[in-house]
N, C-alpha and C positions, 0 to 999 in steps of 0.2 A: 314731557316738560316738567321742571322741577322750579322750585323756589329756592333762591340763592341765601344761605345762609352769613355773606360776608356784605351786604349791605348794609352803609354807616349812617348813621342819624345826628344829627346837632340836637344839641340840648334833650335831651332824651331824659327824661325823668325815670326813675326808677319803674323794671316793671311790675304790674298785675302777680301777686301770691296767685299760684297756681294748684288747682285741686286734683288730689290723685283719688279715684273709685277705684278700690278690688273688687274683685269677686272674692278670693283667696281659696279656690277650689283649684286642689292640685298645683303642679309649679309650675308650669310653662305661663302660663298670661300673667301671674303675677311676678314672676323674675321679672318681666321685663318694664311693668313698672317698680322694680326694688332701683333699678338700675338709676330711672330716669329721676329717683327720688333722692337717691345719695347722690348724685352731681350737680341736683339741685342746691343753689346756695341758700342758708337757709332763711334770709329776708325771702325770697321767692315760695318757700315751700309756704301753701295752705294747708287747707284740711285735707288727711291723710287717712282714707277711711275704708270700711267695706260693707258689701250686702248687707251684714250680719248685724253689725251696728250701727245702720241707718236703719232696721226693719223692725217691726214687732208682729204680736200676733200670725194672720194666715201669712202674710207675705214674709214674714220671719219664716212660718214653716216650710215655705215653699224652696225658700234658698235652702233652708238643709235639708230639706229634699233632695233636690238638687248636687249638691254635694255625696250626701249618700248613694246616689245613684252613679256617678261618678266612679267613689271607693269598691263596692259596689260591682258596679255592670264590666267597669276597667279591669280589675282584678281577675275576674274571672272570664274577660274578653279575647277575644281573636277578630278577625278579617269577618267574619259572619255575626258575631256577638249582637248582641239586643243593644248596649252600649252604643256599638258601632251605627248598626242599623237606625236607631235613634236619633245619632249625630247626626247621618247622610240625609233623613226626614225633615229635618227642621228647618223651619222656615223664617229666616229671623227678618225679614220683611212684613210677615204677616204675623207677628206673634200671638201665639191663643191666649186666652181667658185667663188662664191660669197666672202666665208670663208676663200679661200686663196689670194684672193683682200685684204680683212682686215687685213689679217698677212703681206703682204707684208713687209710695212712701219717697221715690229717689226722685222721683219728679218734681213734688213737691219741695224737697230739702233743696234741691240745686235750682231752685224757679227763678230766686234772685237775686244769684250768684252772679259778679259781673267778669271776671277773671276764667280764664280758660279754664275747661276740664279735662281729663286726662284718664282715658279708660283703654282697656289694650284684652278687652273682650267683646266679639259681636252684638253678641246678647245686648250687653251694657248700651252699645250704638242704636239697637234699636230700639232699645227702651226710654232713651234721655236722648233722641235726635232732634229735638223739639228746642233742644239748650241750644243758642246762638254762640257758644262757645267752645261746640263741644269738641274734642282732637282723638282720635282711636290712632293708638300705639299697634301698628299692623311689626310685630318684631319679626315675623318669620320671613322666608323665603320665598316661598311655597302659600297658595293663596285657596282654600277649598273654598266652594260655593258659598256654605253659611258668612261668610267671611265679608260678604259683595253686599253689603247694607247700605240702602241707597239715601240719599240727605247730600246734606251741604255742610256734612263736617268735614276737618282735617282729616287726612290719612297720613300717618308718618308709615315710610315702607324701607325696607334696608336697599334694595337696587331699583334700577329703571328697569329690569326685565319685573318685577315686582309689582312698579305703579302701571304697565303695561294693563297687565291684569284686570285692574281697577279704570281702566282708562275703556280697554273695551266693553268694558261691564256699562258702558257708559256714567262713573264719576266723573266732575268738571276737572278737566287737568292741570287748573289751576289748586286744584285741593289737597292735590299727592304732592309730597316734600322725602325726597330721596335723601335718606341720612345716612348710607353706611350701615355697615353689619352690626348688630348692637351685643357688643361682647362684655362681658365684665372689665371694668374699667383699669381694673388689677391683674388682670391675664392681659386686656391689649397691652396694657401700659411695658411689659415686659415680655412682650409678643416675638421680636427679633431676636432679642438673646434665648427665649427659650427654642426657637424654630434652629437657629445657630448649633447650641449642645446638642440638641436632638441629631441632628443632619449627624454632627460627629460621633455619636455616640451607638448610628447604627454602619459603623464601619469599623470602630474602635472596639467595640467591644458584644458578644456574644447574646450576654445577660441583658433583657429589655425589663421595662419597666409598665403595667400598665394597669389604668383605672377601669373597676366595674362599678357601671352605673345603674341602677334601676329605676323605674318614674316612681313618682311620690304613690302612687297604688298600688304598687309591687304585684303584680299581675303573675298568678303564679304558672301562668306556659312560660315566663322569663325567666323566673327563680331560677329553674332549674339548667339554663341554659347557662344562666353567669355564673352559677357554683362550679359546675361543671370545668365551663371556661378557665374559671380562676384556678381552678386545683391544676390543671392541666399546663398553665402556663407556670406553675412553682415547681411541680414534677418535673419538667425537663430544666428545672435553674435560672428561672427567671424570680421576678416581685409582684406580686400583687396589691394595690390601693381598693381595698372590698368596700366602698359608701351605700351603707344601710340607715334605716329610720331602726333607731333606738327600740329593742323590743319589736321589731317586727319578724315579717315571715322568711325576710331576704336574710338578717341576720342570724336567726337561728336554724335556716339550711344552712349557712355557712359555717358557722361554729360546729354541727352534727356531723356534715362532710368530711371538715377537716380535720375533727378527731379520731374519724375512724379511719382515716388515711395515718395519723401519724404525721400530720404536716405543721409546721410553724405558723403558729395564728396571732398575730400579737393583737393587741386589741386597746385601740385610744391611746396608742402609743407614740411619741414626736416624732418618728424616721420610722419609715418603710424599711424592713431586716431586708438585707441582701437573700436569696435565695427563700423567700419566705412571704406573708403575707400580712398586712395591716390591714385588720376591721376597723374602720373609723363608722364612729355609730353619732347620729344627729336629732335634736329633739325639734330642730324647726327648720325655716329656710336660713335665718340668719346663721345657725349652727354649720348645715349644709357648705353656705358660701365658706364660712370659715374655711373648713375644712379642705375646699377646693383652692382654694387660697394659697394656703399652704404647702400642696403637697402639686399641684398642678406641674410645677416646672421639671419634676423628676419623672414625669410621663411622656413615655415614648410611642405610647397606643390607649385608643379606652375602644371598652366595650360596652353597648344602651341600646336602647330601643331609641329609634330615628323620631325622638323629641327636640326640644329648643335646645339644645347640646350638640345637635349636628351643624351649628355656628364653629365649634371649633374643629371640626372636621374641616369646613370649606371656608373658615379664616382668621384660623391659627396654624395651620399644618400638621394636627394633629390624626394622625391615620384611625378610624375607625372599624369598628367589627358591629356590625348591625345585628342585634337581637332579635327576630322574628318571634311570631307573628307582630304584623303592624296592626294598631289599636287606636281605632279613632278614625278623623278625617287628614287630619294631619300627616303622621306616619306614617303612610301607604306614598305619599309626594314626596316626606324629604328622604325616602328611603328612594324612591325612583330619583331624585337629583343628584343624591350622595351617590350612587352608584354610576350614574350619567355623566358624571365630573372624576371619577379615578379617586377618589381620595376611602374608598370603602370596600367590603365586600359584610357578605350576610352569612351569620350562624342561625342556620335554622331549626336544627334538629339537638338531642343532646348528642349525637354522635360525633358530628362538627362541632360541637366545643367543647369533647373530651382529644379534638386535634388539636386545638390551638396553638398548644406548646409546639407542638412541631412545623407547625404551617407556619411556626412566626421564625422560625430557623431556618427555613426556609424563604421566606419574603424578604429574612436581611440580607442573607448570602445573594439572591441573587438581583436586590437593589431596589426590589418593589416598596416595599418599604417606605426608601427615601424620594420615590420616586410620587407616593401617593401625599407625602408627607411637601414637598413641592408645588403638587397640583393643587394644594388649599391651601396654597399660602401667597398672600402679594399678587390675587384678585382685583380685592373689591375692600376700601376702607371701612378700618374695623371699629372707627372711634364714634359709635354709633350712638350713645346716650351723651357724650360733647358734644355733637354737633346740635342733636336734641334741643340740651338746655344753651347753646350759640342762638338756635331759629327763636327758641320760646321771648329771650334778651331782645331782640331784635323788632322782631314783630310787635312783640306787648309794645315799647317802646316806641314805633314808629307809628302805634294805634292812638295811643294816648294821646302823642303830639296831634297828628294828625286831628284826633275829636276837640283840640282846645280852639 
């Protein structure tokens, strides 16, 4: 059961400024309030904040803790990692000592706030469930245990197999609000015409085009799998889009690779060289978006580890190569959806993705490709952060009247 976001209201006064909490640990939970925050209009946007600077002292040290462990445990992570095994332990129901030192501080600040909040981390859910206001941004697909924080806040979920989840879990199913895939407002918004080029462009032509991605903690059993990849895909005549953090570890395997190959590296360059590769290098998220921004529509495949990026696998059409090992709680589900739905397969080792190049010259000749490129596209609606700030307009407004 969901809540209808096209219900109209008379005299509706303006709604409740609404408040976004980060964590801003890594990119996946905060993309997906960047999203909900740029379509917000800006009479509606509140305060815009994070951990870091609502905290001082222990509970300041705890978030970067946190973080650190993160950078950290992620980096040097697999399927067994301490990372890992830490995520699958936590019990964000019961939070320790520690966990609820660091909420403190946020409790307090949001005590009496009267305007919804807006968090799109567990953690966050079970530190501030106590807010009569509070809304958890669930953007994924895919729903791991820590996820299931029990209260009587909102849950915004992208499908009904999604609020299912939360519904067995026993959530009131009046709480889940089915919004659609939450994609970048700037990829859905040119979502048909790029699916259109694409479909032609693997029958027209030989030469494919595609993005390596790596998560924000460049986790080095993945380095080497994308470099690889990448080189592998310009050797046989294709393009590569290599998106690195500025100065990191992703970048400078790629730049050592590629010179001792002898390969075309361009670097922060406007256009992807035919036959050749662009390093696009980023100093934060908004750099990042830039960047994907930009160059998205000229990609015919990417290659990541199965993070919040596998949205444009299963609803943009864009075909994927999965990065192994999965890291996290996460990555282990949407790499088993992405592969359960056709629109994927997995590079596991460096030996598989010094194939690439050939495996993708093969996948077009014989139509896989377009075939996986298809099967994630014109699903499940992708205007995920619209409908969002639709429900937010609606509600606030039908609350307000209603309290007069």
């Amino acid at each position: 059961m969901t809540t209808s976001t096209s219900t109209s209201f008379s005299n509706i006064e303006a709604p409740e400024a609404v408040d976004l909490l980060y964590t801003n640990i890594g990119r996946g939970h905060p993309f997906y309030l960047d999203g909900i925050a740029r379509s917000l209009p800006p009479a509606s946007r509140g305060e815009i904040s994070d951990v870091f600077s609502l905290t001082t002292g222990l509970a300041n040290w705890i978030w970067h803790a946190g973080r650190a462990a993160y950078r950290l445990g992620s980096s040097a992570g697999g399927r067994d990692s301490l990372y890992t095994r830490l995520r699958k332990a936590g019990d964000y129901n019961s939070p320790g000592m520690l966990l609820r030192w660091a909420g403190t501080p946020l409790r307090r600040r949001f005590a009496k706030t009267t305007g919804p909040l807006i968090v799109a981390h567990p953690i966050l859910v079970a530190l501030l469930r106590s807010h009569h206001r509070l809304v958890y941004q669930h953007g994924e697909l895919i729903v791991p245990p820590e996820c299931l924080v029990s209260g009587h806040h909102i849950v915004l979920v992208p499908t009904q197999q999604t609020a299912d989840v939360f519904i067995r879990a026993g959530h009131p199913h009046q709480n889940l609000i089915v919004t659609g895939l939450c994609i970048e407002q700037e990829l859905a918004a040119g979502g048909t015409a790029a699916f259109a080029a694409r479909q032609r462009r693997y029958t027209e032509t030989e030469m494919l085009t595609g993005g390596f991605f790596s998560s924000g903690a460049e986790p080095h059993a993945h380095i080497g799998v994308l470099t690889a990849a990448a080189m592998s895909a310009v050797v046989r005549g294709g393009s590569a889009l290599i998106v690195a953090h500025h100065g990191g570890a992703y970048a400078n395997s790629v730049t050592r690779a590629f010179a001792r190959r002898g390969l075309t590296l361009a670097t922060n360059a406007p256009t992807i060289p035919p036959s050749g590769a662009l390093l696009q290098t980023y100093h934060d998220r908004g750099d990042l978006d830039r960047i994907t921004h930009t160059h998205f529509d000229a990609l015919d495949y990417f290659v990541s580890p199965s993070h919040e990026r596998t949205n444009w696998a299963v609803g943009l059409g864009l075909p994927m190569f999965i990065v192994d090992p999965p890291i996290g709680t996460y990555a282990p589900r949407n790499r088993e959806l992405l592969l359960k739905q056709g629109v994927a397969e997995t590079l596991a080792t460096i030996q598989e993705a010094s194939a690439l190049g050939a495996s993708l010259e093969r996948l077009r000749k014989t139509g896989t490709l377009a075939k996986r490129s298809e099967s994630g596209w014109g699903h499940d609606p992708i205007d995920g952060f619209r409908t969002i700030v639709d429900w937010l307009s609606v509600v606030e407004g039908s609350q307000r009247v209603l309290s007069t």
